[in-house]
C-alpha positions in Angstrom: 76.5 10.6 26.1 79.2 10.0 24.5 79.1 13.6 23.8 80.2 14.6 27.3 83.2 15.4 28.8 85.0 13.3 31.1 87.6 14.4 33.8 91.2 13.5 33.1 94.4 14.0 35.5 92.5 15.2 37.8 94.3 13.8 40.8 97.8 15.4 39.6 96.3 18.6 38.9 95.0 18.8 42.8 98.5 17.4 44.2 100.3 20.0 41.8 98.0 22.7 43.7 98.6 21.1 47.1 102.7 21.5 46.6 101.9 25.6 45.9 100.1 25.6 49.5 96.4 24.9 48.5 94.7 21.6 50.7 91.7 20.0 49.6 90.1 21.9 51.9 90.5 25.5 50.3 89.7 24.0 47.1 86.7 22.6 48.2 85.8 25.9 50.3 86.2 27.6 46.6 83.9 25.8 44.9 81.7 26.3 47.8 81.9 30.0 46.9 81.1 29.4 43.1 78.1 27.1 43.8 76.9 29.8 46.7 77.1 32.5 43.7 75.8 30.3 41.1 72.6 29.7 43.0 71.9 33.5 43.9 72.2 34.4 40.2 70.5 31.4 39.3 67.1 32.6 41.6 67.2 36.6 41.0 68.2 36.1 37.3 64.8 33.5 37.7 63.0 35.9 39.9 63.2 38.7 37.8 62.2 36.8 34.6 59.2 35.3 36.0 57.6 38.2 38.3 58.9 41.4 36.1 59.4 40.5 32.6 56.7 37.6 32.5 58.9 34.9 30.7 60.0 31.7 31.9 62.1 31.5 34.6 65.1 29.7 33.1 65.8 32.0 30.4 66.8 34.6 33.7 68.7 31.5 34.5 70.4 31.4 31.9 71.1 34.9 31.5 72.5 35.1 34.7 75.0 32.7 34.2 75.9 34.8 30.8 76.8 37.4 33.2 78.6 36.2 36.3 80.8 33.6 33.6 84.3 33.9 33.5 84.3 35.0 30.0 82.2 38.2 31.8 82.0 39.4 35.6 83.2 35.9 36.8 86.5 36.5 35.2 87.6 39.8 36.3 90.0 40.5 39.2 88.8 43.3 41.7 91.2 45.5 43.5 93.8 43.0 43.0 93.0 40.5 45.6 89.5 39.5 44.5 88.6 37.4 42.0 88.5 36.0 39.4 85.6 34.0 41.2 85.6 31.3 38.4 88.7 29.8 37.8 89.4 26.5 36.3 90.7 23.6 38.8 90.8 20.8 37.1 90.9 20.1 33.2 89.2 17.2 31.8 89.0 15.4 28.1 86.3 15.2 25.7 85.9 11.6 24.3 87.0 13.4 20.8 89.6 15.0 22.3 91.1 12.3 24.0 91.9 10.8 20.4 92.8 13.5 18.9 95.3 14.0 22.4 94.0 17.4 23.6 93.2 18.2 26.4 90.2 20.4 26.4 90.7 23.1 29.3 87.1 24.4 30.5 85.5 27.4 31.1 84.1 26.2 34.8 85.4 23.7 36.8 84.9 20.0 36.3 83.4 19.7 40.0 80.3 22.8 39.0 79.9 20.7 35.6 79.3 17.8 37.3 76.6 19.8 39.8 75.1 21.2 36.9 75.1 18.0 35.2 73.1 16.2 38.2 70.5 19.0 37.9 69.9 18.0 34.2 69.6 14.0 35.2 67.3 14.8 38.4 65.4 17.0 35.6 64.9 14.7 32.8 64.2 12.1 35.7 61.6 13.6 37.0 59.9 14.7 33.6 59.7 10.9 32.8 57.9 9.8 36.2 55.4 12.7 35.3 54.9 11.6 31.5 52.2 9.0 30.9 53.8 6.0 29.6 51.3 4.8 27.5 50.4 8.2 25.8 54.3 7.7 25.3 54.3 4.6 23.4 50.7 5.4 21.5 52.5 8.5 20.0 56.2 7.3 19.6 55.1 7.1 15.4 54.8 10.6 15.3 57.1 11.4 17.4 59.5 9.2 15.5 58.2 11.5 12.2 59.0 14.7 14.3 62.4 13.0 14.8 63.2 12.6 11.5 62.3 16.2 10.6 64.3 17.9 12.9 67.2 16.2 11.8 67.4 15.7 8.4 66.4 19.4 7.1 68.5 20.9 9.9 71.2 18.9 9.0 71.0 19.2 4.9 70.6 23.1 4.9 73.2 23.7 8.0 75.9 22.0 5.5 74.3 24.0 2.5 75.0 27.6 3.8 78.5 26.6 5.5 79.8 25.5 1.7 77.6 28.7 0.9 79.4 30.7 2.6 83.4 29.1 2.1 84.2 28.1 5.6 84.0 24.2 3.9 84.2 22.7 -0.2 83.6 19.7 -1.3 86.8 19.1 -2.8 87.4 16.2 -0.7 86.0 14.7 2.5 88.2 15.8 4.4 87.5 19.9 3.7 83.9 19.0 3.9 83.8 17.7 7.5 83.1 21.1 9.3 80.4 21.7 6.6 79.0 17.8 8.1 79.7 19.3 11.5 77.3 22.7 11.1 74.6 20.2 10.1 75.5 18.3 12.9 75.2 21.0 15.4 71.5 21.9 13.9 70.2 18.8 14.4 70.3 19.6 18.3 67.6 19.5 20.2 67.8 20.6 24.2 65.3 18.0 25.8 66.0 19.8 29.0 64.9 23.1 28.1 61.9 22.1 26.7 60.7 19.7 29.5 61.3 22.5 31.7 59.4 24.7 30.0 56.5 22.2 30.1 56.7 21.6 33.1 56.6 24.9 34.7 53.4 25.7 32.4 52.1 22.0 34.2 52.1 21.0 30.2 54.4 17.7 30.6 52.0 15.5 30.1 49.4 16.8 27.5 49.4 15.1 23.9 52.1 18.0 22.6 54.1 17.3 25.5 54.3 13.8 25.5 55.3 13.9 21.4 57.9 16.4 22.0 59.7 14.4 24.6 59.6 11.5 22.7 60.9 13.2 19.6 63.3 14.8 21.4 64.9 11.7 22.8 64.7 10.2 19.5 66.2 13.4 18.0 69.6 13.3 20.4 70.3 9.6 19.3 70.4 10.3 15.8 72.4 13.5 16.8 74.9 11.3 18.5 75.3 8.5 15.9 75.8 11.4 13.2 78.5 13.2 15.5 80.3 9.5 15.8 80.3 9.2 12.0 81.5 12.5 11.4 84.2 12.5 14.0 84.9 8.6 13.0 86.1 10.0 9.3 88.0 12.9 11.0 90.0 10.3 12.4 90.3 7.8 10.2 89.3 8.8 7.1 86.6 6.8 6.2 83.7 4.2 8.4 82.1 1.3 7.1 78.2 0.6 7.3 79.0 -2.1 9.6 79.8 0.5 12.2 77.0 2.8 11.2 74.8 -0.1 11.5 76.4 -1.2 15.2 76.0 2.4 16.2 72.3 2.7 15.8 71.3 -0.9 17.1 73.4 0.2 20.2 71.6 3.4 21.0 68.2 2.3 20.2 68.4 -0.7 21.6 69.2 0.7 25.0 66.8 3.5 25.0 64.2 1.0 23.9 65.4 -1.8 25.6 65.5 0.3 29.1 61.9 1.5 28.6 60.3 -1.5 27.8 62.0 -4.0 30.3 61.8 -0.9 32.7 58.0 -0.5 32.2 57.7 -4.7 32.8 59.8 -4.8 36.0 58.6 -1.4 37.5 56.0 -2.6 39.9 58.7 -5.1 41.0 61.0 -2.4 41.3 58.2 -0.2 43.4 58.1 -2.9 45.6 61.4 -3.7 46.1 62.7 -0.2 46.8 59.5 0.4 48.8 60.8 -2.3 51.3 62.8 0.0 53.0 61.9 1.6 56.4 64.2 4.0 57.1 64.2 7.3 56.2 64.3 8.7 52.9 65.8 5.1 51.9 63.0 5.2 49.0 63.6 8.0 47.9 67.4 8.0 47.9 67.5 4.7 45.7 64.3 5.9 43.7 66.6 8.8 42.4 69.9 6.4 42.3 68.2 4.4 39.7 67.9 7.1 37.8 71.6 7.8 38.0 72.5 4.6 37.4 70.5 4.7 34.3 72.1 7.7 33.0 75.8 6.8 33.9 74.9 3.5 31.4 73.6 5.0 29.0 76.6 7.9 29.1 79.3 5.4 29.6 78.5 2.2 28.0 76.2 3.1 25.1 77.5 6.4 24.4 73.9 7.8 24.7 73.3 11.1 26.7 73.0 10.8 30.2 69.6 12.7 30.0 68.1 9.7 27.9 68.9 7.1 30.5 67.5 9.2 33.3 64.1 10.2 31.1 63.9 6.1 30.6 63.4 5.1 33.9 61.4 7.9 34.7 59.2 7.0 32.4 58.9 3.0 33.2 58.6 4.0 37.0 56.0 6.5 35.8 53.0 4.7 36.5 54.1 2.9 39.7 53.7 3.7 43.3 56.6 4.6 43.8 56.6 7.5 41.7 53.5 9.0 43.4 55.6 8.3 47.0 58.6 10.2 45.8 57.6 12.7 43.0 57.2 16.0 45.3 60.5 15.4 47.1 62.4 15.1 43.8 60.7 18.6 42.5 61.9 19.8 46.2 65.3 18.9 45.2 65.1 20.1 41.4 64.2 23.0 42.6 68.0 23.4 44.1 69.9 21.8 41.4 68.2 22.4 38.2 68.4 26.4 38.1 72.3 25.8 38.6 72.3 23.5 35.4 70.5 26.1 32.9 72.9 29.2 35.4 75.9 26.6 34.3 75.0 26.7 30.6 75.0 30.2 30.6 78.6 30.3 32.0 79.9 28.4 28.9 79.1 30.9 26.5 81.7 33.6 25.4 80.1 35.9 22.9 83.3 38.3 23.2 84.8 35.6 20.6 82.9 37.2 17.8 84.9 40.3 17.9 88.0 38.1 17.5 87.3 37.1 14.0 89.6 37.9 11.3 86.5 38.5 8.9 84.0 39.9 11.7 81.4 41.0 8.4 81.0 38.0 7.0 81.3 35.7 10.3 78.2 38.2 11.3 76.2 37.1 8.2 77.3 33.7 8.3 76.1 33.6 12.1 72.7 35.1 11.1 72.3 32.5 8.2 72.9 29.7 10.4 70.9 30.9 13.3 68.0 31.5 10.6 67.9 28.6 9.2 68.2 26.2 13.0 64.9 28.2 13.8 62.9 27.6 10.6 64.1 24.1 9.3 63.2 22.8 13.3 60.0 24.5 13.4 58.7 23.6 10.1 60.8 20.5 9.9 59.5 18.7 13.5 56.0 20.3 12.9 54.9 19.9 9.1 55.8 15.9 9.6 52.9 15.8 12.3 50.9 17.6 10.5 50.9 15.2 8.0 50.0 12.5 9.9 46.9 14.3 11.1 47.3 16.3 14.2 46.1 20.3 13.8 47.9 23.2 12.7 47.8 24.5 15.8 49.6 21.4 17.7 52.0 21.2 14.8 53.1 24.8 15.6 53.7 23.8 19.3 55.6 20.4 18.7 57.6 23.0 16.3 58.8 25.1 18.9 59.4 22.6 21.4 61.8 21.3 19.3 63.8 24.5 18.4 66.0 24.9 21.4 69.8 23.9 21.1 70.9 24.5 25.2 73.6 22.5 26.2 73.4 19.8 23.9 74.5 22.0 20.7 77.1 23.6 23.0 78.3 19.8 23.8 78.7 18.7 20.3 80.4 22.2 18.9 82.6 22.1 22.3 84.3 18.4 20.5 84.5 19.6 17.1 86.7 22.9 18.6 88.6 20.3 20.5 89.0 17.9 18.0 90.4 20.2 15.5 86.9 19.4 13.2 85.7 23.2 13.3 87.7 26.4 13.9 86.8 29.2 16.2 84.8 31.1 13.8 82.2 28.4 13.7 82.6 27.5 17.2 81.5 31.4 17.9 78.6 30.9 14.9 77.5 27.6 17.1 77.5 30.2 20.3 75.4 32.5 19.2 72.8 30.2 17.2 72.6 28.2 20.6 71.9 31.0 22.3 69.6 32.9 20.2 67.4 29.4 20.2 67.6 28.9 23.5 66.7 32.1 24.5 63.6 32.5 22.3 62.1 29.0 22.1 60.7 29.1 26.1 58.8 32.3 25.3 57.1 31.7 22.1 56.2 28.0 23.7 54.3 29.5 26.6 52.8 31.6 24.5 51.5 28.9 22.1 49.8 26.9 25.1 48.4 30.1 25.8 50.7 31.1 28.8 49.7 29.1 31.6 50.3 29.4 35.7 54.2 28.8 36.5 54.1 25.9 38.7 56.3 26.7 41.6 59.0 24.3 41.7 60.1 22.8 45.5 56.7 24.2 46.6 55.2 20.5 47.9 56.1 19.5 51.5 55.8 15.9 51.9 58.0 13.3 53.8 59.9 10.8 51.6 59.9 7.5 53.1 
């Protein structure tokens, strides 16, 4: 989305390094060494979540990528010669940023962001070939009414307790933007985490499953058209309700646009791609579709990426093709994905909060906040479908489907730092609500569908055309 980062001087940042001694070669051998560490965290922290402490695997995940960041173990130099084994080697530009003129140096380098970043797209790719596309479209109203819940009360009460609290006024517009921003952060909702979840308890497709998907993707457009407002008036001061207006039809209009002429053309498509003889060709440009679909969405509709890949999973969803090629894409999620949730780990420093200048109230402030994201989603995704009939019982699930932040809330806080829209004391707030939610959500949500077998992921064996 438009959310992401992008890389930027990349090419003179490696030739820099290549006049100190260091070839392509060694670079690439280094981040060889990252990714090999990455994915042995990734499946002990996983291993020991699952088959000790009975929770889902990706909060070990992410855990584990808490712990061997550079703002922790990653980051420390042993007997002077090893280490740090995360280093940055490239910087790139957030789309604020790059207005604003900062560059935005990163915690991990650009070319593990971009493997983690290819998990998330094979994940949410694969979670829409599993949903049923119909149950999609016959619940998209309340889904639409979860939507609307989980942004509008987080949002409202996130820029309540930040004016609460005095780290925004309303004396002008301009001293209430990182008040807008808070609300803007709460309104989050990590699609990603939650379809994992579901999907490891074989979930993804029941009726709460199929709601909170939609809602979700629903949820991170009006996200992304609020954080364009915000950062719009940052900027300029003011924006008119002719942009407002272009901003929505743009995202919805792809999303919706993508699904439906996805859905008409997919047996088409099936065919087409199932033409191919040799092999793994359908199954190479089954998943390039996918990517292609996220990098438009990302790059030309400022949507996520996510919600481009989740799209045409879901029109290819009841096709052939999908049944061809599903196994072999779990195969291959089961390789990427745990470095995605290990990657969003890594980005956390929770060493900031000790920076603060007021640590008290920053520690109240941080509790607020994090209060509040877990009570306004809950009750603010799950009374709305309620109301429309669905049980208490459902309505508690949809709830906490909806509650996790992950890596979207870390995206959108990560351009208001770099922007200049929030300081570092709600940057660190962001941190720790993000994790907090993240870290909690996946084990009250298996617990609500009753717990529930953890599908082994890159168990199936087949041969992809």
């Amino acid at each position: 989305m438009l959310l992401a980062r992008r890389i930027g001087e990349f090419n003179h940042h490696q030739n820099t390094r290549k006049l100190h001694g260091e070839s392509l070669l060694f670079l690439s051998a280094e981040l060889i060494i990252m990714l090999s560490v990455i994915l042995v965290a990734a499946k002990v922290g996983g291993e020991i979540a699952e088959r000790f402490l009975k929770i889902p695997a990706l909060i070990g995940e992410l855990t584990a990528g808490i712990i061997i960041g550079p703002h922790a173990l990653g980051g420390i130099r042993f007997f002077d010669r090893i280490g740090p084994v995360f280093r940055e080697v490239g910087p790139y530009i957030s789309e604020a940023a790059s207005h604003a003129g900062d560059t935005v140096e990163p915690a991990i380098p650009f070319a593990l962001y971009f493997v983690g970043q290819l998990g998330a797209v094979l994940l949410l790719f694969e979670a829409g070939l599993e949903t049923d596309r119909q149950r999609f479209l016959k619940f998209i109203r309340p889904a639409t009414a979860v939507a609307l819940g989980g942004v509008i009360f987080p949002f409202v009460l996130g820029v309540l307790v930040t004016l609460w609290f005095g780290y925004a006024t309303f004396d002008s517009i301009h001293d209430a933007i990182p008040a807008l921003f808070v609300g803007a952060i709460l309104t989050a909702t990590s699609v990603g985490i939650t379809a994992r979840v579901l999907s490891d308890i074989s979930r993804l497709d029941s009726i709460e499953g199929v709601i909170i998907l939609a809602a979700a993707v629903v949820d991170d457009v009006l996200g992304i058209v609020i954080v364009a407002i915000i950062v719009a008036i940052e900027a300029e001061g003011t924006v008119s309700g002719g942009s407002v207006a272009l901003l929505i039809v743009k995202a919805f209009g792809f999303w919706l646009g993508l699904t439906l002429i996805g859905s008409i053309l997919a047996n088409r498509i099936s065919r087409l791609t199932m033409w191919f003889q040799s092999d793994g060709a359908t199954l190479v440009l089954a998943i390039t579709l996918g990517f292609i679909a996220a990098s438009v969405a990302e790059v030309y509709f400022g949507l996520a990426m996510i919600i481009g890949a989740f799209s045409m999973g879901l029109a290819l969803s009841a096709t052939v093709l999908k049944e061809y090629t599903i196994f072999a894409i779990q195969n291959g999620g089961s390789i990427l994905v745990p470095v995605f949730f290990c990657i969003i780990g890594m980005q956390v420093d929770l060493t900031a909060v000790a920076e603060s200048d007021n640590l008290g109230r920053l520690a109240l402030f941080a509790l607020a906040v994090t209060a509040i994201a877990i009570i306004t989603k809950v009750a603010g995704s799950g009374l709305p479908v309620m109301a429309v009939g669905f049980g208490r019982e459902r309505s508690w699930r949809i709830g906490l489907g909806m509650l996790p932040r992950g890596e979207v809330a870390l995206i959108v806080a990560e351009i208001g730092r770099a922007s200049g829209i929030i300081g570092r004391d709600i940057f660190t707030v962001a941190i720790v609500m993000t994790v907090v939610t993240t870290v909690i959500a996946p084990i009250f949500l298996v617990k609500a569908f009753g717990g529930g077998q953890p599908r082994r992921r890159g168990q199936a064996q087949v041969r992809a055309h």
